[in-house]
ZAMAR-204700 format. One line per field, with one value per residue (C-alpha): y, z, x. Coordinates in steps of 0.2 Angstrom, whole numbers, plus 5000, padded with zeros to 4 digits. Each point is the difference from the previous one (the first is absolute). Layout:
REM residues N
yy <- c(Y	...)
zz <- c(Z	...)
xx <- c(X	...)
***
This chain:
REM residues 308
yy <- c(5000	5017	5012	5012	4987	4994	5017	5005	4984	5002	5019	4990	4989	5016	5009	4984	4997	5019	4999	4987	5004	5015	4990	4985	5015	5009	4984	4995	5021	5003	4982	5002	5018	4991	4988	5011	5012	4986	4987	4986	4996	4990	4984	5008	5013	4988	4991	5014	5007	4982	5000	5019	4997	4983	5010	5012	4993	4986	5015	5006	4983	4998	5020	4996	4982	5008	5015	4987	4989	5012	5009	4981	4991	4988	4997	4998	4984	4991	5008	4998	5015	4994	4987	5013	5009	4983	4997	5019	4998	4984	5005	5017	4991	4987	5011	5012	4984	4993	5020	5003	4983	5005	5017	4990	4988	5015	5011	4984	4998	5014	5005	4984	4994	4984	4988	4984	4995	5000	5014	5008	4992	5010	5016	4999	4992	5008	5017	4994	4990	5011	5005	4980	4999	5014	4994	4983	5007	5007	4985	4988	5014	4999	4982	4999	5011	4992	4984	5007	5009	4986	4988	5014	5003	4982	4997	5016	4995	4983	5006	5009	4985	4991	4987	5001	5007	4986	5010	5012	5020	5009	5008	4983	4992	5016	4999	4980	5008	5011	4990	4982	5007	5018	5000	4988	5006	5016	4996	4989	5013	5014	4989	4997	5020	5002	4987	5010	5013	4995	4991	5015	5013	4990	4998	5018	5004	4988	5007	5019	4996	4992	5015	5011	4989	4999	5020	5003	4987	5010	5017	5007	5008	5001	5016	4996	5002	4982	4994	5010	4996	4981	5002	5010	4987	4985	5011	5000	4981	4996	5014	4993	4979	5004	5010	4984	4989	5011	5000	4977	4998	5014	4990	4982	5007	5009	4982	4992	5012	5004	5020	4998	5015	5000	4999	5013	4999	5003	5019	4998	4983	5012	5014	4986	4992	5020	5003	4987	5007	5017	5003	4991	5009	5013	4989	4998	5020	5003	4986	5005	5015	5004	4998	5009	5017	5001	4999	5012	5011	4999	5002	5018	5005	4997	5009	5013	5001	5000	5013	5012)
zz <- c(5000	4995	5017	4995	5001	5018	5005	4994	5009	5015	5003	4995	5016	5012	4994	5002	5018	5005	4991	5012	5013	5004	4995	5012	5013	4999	5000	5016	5008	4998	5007	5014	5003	5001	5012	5011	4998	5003	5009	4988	4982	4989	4993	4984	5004	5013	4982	4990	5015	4998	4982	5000	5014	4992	4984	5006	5009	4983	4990	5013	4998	4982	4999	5013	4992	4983	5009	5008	4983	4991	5012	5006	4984	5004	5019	4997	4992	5013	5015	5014	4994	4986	5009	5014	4986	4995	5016	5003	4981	5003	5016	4993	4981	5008	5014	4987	4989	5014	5004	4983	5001	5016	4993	4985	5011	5010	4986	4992	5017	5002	4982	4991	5001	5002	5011	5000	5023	4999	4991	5014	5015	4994	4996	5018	5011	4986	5008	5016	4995	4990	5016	5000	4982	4997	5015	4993	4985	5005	5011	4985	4990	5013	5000	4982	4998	5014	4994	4981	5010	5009	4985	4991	5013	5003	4982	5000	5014	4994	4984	5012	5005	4984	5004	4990	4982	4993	4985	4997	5002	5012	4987	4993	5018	5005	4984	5004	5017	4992	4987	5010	5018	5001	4983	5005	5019	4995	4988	5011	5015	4988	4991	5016	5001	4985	4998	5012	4991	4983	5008	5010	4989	4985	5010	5002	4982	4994	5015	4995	4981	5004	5011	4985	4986	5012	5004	4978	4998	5014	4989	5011	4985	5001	5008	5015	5016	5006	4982	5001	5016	4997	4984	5007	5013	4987	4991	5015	5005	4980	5002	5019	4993	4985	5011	5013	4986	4995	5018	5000	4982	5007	5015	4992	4986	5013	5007	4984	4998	4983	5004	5011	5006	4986	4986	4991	5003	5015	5004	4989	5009	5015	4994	4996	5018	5006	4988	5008	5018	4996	4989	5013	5013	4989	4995	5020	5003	4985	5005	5021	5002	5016	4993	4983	5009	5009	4984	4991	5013	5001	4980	5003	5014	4986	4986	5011	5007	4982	4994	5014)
xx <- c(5000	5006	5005	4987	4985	5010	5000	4981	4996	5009	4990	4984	5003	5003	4985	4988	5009	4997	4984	4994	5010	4988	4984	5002	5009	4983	4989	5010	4998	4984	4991	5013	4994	4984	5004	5008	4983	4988	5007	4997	5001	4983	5009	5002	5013	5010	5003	5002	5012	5010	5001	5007	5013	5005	5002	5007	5015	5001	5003	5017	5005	5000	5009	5013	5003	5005	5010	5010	5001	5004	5015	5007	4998	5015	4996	4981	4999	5011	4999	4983	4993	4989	4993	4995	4993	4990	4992	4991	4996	4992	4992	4991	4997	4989	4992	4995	4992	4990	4993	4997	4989	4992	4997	4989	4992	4994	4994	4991	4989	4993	4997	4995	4981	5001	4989	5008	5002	5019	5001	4988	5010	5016	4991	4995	5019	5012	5000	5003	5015	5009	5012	5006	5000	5014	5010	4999	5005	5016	5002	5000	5010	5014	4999	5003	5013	5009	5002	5004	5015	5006	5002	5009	5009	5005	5004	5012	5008	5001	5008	5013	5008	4998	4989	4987	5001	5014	5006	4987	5002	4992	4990	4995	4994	4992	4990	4996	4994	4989	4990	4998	4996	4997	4990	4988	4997	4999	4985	4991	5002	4992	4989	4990	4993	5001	4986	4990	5003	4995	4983	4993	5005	4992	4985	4998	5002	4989	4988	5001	4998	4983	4995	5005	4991	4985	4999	5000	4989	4988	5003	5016	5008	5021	4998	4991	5008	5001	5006	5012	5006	5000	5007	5016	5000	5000	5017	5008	4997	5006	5015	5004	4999	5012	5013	4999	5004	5015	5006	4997	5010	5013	5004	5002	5010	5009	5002	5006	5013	4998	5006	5015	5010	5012	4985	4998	4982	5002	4995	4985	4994	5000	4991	4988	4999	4998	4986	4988	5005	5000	4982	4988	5001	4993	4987	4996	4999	4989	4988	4998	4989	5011	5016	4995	4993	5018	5009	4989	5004	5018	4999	4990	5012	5016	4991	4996	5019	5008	4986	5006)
***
């Protein structure tokens, strides 16, 4: 790759992290102002808090990780460091998977009209739940990463002391390591919320686009309130499913190791992974009444800064 497109890609990277930097800050201030004001949060905004602060701190890592690449390029690859770097990675990737599901499972239950008993039962013990259910999530995010960090680190220090890679390279093992063990935990341990993901969220599509075909066959034209309101909903479920996706194939490719450090596909792989981190939380603000109204006034107070 020419050092332009390196370069052009490398300022793409930081304006997606700064970009959601201050949408997941601002997700993360302004429920925490709330909680402070109100003493509690509804079960929606203790997982939108989650997914903003998991976000968040996913988006240091990843800056930080780079920094630190790209300063100590020799030192990186065999030193501790990278896997240190792994094991938060790993930690905040999965947590932010399992909110992100949580997030659609929530959203599915109190909007979709459906009157199957099971789906009735969880309408009514989710909410209560969700305080477990994130804490379980981090709990088994933690696990995970754990036991990802402790086989690499075995392996490495196996590798040290030459007792496990014969007459392979480093490079060569490592990349063994990747596709046989890391690969396929990896996509089992994402697969799981993601599943939930994909089922709730296609529930709640499917739900809203009867609702919709219902209210036109009534004689709501498109520019009835209520149309208009589920059809911006439906966009945002479609826009929110394909940047889920992105995020899933991001992270097993990531796993295979198709764009290793050294590619020189790197830097726009990255801007790739920031792109799906980066774009929902706006998705999130524009969707929540709350969180929109505080935006819109942040935005009048700038325009009416730069016009004085």
């Amino acid at each position: 790759m020419q050092p332009a497109f390196a370069t052009l890609f490398t300022w793409l990277v930081v304006l997606l992290f700064l970009l959601g930097f201050l949408a997941n800050g601002f997700i993360v201030v302004v429920l925490t102002r709330d909680w402070r004001r109100l003493g509690r949060l509804p079960p929606s905004d203790m997982i939108l808090i989650s997914l903003g602060v998991s976000r968040f701190c996913l988006q240091w890592v990843g800056v930080v990780h780079n920094l630190y690449f790209s300063l100590h390029l020799g030192e990186f690859h065999r030193g501790p460091v990278r896997q240190l770097f792994n094991l938060h990675w790993n930690i905040l990737n999965v947590a932010t998977f399992w909110f992100s599901a949580w997030l659609s499972v929530l959203f599915c239950l109190k909007i979709a009209n459906f009157t199957h008993p099971t789906f009735l039962w969880l309408k009514w013990r989710f909410p209560g739940s969700v305080p477990w259910l994130l804490l379980g999530s981090l709990l088994v995010s933690c696990i995970v990463a754990l036991s990802l960090f402790w086989v690499n680190h075995t392996a490495y220090q196996g590798f040290c002391i030459r007792k496990l890679y014969g007459n392979m390279t480093y490079k060569e093992w490592n990349r063994r390591l990747e596709i046989f063990y890391f690969l396929p935990m990896k996509s089992v341990t994402l697969s799981i919320p993601c599943s939930v993901f994909l089922v709730s969220t296609a529930l709640l599509i499917n739900s809203l686009r009867r609702h919709i075909q219902t209210m036109r066959q009534n004689g709501h034209g498109l520019q009835d309130p209520s149309t208009q309101a589920h059809t911006r909903a439906l966009k945002s479920l479609i826009s929110f499913l394909v940047l889920y996706a992105l995020s899933f194939a991001s992270m097993i490719i990531n796993g295979a190791g198709f764009f290793t450090l050294q590619s020189d596909w790197y830097w726009p792989w990255q801007a790739l992974i920031y792109l799906c981190t980066c774009l929902h939380p706006f998705i999130l603000i524009r969707s929540n009444f709350r969180l929109r109204g505080v935006f819109r006034q942040l935005l009048l107070l700038a325009r009416g800064f730069w016009a004085a």
